[in-house]
N, C-alpha and C positions, 0 to 999 in steps of 0.2 A: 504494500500500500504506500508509506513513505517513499519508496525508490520511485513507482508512476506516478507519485505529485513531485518528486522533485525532478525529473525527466520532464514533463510539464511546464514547472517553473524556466527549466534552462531554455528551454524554447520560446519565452517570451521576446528575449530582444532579435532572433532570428525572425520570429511573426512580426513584431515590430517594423522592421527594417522592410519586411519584403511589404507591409500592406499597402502603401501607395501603387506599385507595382500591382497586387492582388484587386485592387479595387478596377484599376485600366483595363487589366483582362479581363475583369468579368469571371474572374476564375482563378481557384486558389492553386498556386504552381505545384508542379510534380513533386516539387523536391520537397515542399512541406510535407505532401501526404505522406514520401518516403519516408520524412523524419516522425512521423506520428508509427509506420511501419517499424522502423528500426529500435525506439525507444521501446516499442511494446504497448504503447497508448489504444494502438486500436486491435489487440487484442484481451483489452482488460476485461470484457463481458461476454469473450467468448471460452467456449466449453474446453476441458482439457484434454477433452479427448478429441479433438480436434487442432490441439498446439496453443491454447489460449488459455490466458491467467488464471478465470473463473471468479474474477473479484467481486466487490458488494456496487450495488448502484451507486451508494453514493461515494465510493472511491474515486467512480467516475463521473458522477453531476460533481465534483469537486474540482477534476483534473479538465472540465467545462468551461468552467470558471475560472479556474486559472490562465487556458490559452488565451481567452478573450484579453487580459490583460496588455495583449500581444499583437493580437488581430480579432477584429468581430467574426467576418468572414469565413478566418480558415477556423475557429473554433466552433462557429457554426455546420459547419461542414464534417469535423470533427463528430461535434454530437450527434449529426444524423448516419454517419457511418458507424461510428461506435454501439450508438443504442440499436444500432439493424442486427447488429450478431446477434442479440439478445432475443429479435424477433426470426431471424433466421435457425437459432437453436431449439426456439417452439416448435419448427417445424416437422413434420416423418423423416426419421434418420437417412429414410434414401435422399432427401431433398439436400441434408445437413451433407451427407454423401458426395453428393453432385456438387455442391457449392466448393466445398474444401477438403475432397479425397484428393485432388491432386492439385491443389492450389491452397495450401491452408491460410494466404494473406488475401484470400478472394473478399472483398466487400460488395454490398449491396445500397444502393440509391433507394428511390421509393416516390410514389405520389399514391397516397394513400386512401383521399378522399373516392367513394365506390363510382366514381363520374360514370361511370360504362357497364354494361350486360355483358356478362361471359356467355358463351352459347354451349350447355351440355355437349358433350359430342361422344363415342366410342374412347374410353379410356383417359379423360379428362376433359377441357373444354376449349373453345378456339376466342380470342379475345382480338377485337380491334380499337380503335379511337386515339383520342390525345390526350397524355396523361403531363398534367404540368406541374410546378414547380419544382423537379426532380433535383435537388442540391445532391452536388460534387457528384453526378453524371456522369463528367466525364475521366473522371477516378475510380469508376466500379466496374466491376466484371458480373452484376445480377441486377435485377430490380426487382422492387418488393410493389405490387401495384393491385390495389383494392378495385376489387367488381362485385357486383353485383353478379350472385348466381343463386341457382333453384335452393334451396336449403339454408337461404342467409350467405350475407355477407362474404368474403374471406377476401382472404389478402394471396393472390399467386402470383408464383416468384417464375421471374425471365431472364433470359441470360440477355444482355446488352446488346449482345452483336445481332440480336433478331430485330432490335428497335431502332427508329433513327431518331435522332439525336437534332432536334429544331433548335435554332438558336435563337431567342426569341425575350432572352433576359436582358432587358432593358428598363430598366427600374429605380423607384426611390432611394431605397437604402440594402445593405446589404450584397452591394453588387457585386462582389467576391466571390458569391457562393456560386455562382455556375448553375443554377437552379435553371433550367432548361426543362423543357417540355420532350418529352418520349412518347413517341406516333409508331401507333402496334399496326399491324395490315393482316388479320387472319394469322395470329399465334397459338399454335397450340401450346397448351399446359398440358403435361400429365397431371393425374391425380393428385400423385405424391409429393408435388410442387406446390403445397397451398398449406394454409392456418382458416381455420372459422376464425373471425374478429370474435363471435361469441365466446370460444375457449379463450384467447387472448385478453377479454374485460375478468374471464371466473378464473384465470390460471389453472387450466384444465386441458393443456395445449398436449400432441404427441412428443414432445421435445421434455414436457417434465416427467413422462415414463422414460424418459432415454436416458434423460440423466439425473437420475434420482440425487445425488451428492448434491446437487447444487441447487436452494432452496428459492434461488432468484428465481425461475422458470417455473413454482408455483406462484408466484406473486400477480396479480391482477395487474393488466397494463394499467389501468386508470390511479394507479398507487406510483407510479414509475414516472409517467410522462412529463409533470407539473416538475418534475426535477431535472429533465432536461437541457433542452433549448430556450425555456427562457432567465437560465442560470447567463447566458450572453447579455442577455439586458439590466441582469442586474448589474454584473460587473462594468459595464458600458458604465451608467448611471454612477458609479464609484467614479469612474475614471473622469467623467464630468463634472462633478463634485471636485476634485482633487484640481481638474486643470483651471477650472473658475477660480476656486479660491487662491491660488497660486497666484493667477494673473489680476486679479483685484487689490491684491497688495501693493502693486506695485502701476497700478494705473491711475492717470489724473483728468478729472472730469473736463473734458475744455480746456485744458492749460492751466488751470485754478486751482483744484480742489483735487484734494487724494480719496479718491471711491473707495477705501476702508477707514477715513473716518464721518462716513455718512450711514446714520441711525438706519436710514431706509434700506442701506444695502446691508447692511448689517443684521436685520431682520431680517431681510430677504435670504439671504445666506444661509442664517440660522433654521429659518422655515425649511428649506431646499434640503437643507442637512438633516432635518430631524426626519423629513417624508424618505428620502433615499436610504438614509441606516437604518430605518424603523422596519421598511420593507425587507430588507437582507437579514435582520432577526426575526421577521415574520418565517421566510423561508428556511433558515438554519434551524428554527425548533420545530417545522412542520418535518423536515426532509429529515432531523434525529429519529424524532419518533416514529416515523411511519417505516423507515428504515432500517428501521433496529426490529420490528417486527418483522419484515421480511428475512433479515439478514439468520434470524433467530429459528426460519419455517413456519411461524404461525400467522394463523389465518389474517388480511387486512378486512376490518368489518367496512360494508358498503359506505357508511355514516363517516368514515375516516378516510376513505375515496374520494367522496364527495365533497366533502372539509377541507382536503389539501386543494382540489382544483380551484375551488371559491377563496381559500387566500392565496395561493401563488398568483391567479388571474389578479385580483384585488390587489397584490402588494406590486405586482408589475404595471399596474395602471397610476399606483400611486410614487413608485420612482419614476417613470415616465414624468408625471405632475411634478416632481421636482427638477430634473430635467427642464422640463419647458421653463421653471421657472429661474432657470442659472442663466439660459439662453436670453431670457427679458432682462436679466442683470447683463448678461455678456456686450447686450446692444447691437448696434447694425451690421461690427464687424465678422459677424456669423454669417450674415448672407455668401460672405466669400468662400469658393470652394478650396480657397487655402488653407481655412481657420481650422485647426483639428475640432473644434468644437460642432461644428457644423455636419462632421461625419458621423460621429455618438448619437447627435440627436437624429440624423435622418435613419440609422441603421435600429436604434429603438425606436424610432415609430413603425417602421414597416416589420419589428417583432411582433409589436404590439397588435396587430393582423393576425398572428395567426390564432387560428383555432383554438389551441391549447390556455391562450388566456383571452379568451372572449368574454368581457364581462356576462355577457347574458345566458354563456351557457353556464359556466360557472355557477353564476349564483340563483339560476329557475331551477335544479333539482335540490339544491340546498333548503331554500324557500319553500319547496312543496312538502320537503322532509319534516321540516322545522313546522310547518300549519297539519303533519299525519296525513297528507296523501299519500297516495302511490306513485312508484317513478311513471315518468310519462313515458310513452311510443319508443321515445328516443332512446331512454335509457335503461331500460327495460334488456 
């Protein structure tokens, strides 16, 4: 555990250096993913029977938060390669087979939303459409991509070379991440190429009868996710906190006046600081405790599912809010695409989009928990 955060931390000034760079391409370089390969980072959540660590989730929502410190981008990229082993390992061992029998550094991309209808067919099913925001695409050799088939949901997995690869990331923030769209034309799946999303929410996948020792692959995806990728935003929002007050110290309003010893900016600061720390201890006692159960085998109750996505969504909306409001202290010189501050804020807002902390999904099953209804359609 210590050795993959401190492998983590050394790659901060290598992420650093290279993000300018990562940002232009649209895509986080080879030589990063390499060094996430060579450290061992992106095999912290895979199986050992497969050449992978087998470590705890939040070894790795840690070592998340860490890259970011370095790049948004390629830490983003990071977690969505990293957390796929974990969804790859759920899957039938012929599947875990095929990915890394003779590749065991093979990673998986994904566009997960079920946008598309798989078509039963003779021995699995045939899938077409456009599947979009596929981050670090083009550093995988699988994708992990949700349809819609007869019997619910599932997530089946494609080897790359079937898919092409649209270039079509052109975006607010986050631009690093290569998040490209993948266009299927009549693929087939086998069978044994897929997860039900329903085993995936109950930890009831083929992957935790394969590998019974490791108690992560009974754990409920909706226990895991909220510890992810928007561990990038929080650490963003530090990083903004940190570059504001730095440069406030030594800034003069007009030529006049020193902006640290103004009451207003001084409140303002302190506001900013208390909404961005308050959320990162929101998350640190959510991800202990939810984490320690998993890490432990015992069961995550649905009421402590529910709980962590309603404050991780909540605490990253309300870094965000401080955020914005270091930008209103920063002033006009943010509109410039040179000012680093300008970056932080446009790459959390376009976190702040995804799914995973959606105020409204977040807090409607919490709400209906809390008034003794029943989960709705959705969650169900």
């Amino acid at each position: 555990m210590t050795d993959l955060l401190d492998a983590a931390r050394s790659l901060i000034p290598v992420l650093a250096a290279r993000a300018d760079a990562t940002e232009a391409a649209r895509a986080v370089p080879a030589e990063t993913i390499a060094a996430f390969h060579d450290t061992g980072l992106l095999r912290a959540l895979q199986p050992r029977r497969h050449g992978g660590l087998q470590l705890s989730f939040g070894v790795f929502s840690q070592a998340v938060e860490i890259l970011a410190e370095g790049c948004a981008a390629s830490a983003w990229v990071y977690a969505v390669l990293g957390e796929h082993q974990w969804i790859l390992a759920c899957m039938p061992a012929q599947a875990q087979d095929d990915v890394w029998g003779a590749h065991p550094r093979a990673v998986a991309s994904s566009s997960l939303a079920p946008r598309e209808t798989a078509v039963e067919t003779t021995g699995g099913w045939r899938l077409s459409g456009r599947f979009p925001f596929s981050s670090g695409c083009g550093h995988a050799q699988w994708a992990i991509l949700g349809a819609k088939c007869m019997g619910g949901t599932r997530y089946l997995l494609v080897p790359l070379a079937e898919a092409e690869i649209e270039d079509d990331w052109e975006v607010l923030g986050l631009r690093g991440t290569g998040s490209r769209s993948l266009i299927l034309r009549d693929v087939f799946v086998p069978a044994h190429r897929s997860v039900l999303l329903r085993d995936l929410l109950a930890g009831t996948t083929p992957g935790a009868r394969t590998h019974p020792d490791y108690p992560l692959l009974k754990a409920p995806r909706g226990a895991l996710v909220p510890f992810s990728l928007p561990g990038v935003g929080f650490t963003l929002a530090r990083r903004a906190l940190s570059l504001v007050s730095e440069s406030l110290r030594a800034r003069v309003s007009r030529g006049v006046r020193a902006m640290s010893e103004s009451e207003v900016v001084q409140q303002q600061l302190g506001q900013a600081a208390a909404e961005i720390e308050t959320a990162a201890l929101i998350v640190s006692a959510r991800r202990a405790e939810t984490l320690a159960l998993v890490d432990a085998g015992h069961a995550v109750p649905p009421e402590i599912v529910m709980r962590d996505r309603r404050d991780i969504a909540f605490a990253l909306w309300q870094a965000r809010a401080g955020v914005e409001r270091l930008v209103e202290l920063a002033g006009a010189r943010t509109v410039y695409d040179t000012d680093p501050l300008q970056r932080l804020w446009r790459d959390l807002a376009t976190i702040s989009t995804h799914t995973v902390v959606s105020r409204h999904l977040g807090m409607l099953p919490s709400g209906r928990m809390l008034l003794g209804l029943p989960p709705s359609a959705g969650e169900a």
